[in-house]
C-alpha positions as CSV (number, residue, x, y, z in Angstrom):
1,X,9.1,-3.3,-26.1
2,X,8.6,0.1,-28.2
3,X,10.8,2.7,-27.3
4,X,9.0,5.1,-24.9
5,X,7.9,1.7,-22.8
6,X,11.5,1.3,-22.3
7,X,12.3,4.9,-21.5
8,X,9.0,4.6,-19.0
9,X,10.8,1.7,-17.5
10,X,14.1,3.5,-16.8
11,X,13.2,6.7,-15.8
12,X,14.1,7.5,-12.0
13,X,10.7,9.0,-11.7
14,X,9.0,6.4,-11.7
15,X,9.3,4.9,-8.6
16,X,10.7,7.5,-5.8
17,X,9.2,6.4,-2.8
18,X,10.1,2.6,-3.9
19,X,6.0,2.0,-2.9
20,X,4.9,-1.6,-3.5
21,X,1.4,-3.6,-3.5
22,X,1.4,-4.3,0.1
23,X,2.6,-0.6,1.1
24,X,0.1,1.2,-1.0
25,X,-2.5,-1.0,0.6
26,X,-1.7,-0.7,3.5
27,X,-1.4,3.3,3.4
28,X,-5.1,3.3,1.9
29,X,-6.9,0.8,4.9
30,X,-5.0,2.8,7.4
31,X,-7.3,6.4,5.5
32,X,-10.4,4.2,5.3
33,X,-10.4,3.4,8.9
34,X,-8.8,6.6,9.9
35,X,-12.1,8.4,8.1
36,X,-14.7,5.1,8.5
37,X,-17.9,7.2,10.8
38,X,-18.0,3.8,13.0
39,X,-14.0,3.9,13.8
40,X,-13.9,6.3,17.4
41,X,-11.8,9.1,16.7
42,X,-11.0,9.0,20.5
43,X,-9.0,6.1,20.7
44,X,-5.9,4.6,20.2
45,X,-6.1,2.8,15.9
46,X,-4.7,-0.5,16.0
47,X,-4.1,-2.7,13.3
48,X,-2.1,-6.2,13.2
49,X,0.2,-7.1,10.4
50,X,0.3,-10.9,10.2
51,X,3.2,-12.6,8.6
52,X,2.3,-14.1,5.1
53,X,0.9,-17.7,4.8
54,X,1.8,-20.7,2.2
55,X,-0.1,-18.5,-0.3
56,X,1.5,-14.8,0.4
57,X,-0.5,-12.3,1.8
58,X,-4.3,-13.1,2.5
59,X,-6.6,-10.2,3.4
């Protein structure tokens, strides 16, 4: 690994909200639906999070 990969790696920058795969997805289908024009704007938005299968999370 060359030297600024490493300091990349390390740096407490990086990472500050600790975000991961599933959180950042989730974040951008909750702003899709939140600005899709067939989602009512009047009414409560509810989404389901199901608990991962045999083969992790399936979408």
């Amino acid at each position: 690994m060359s030297g600024i990969a490493s300091k990349v790696l390390r740096s407490p920058v990086l990472n500050l909200r600790r975000m991961t795969n599933i959180g950042t997805f989730r974040a951008y289908l909750n702003e899709y639906l939140r600005n899709h024009p067939r989602i009512r704007k009047d009414m409560t938005l509810m989404v389901r999070q199901l608990a991962p299968g045999d083969n992790g999370f399936t979408a």
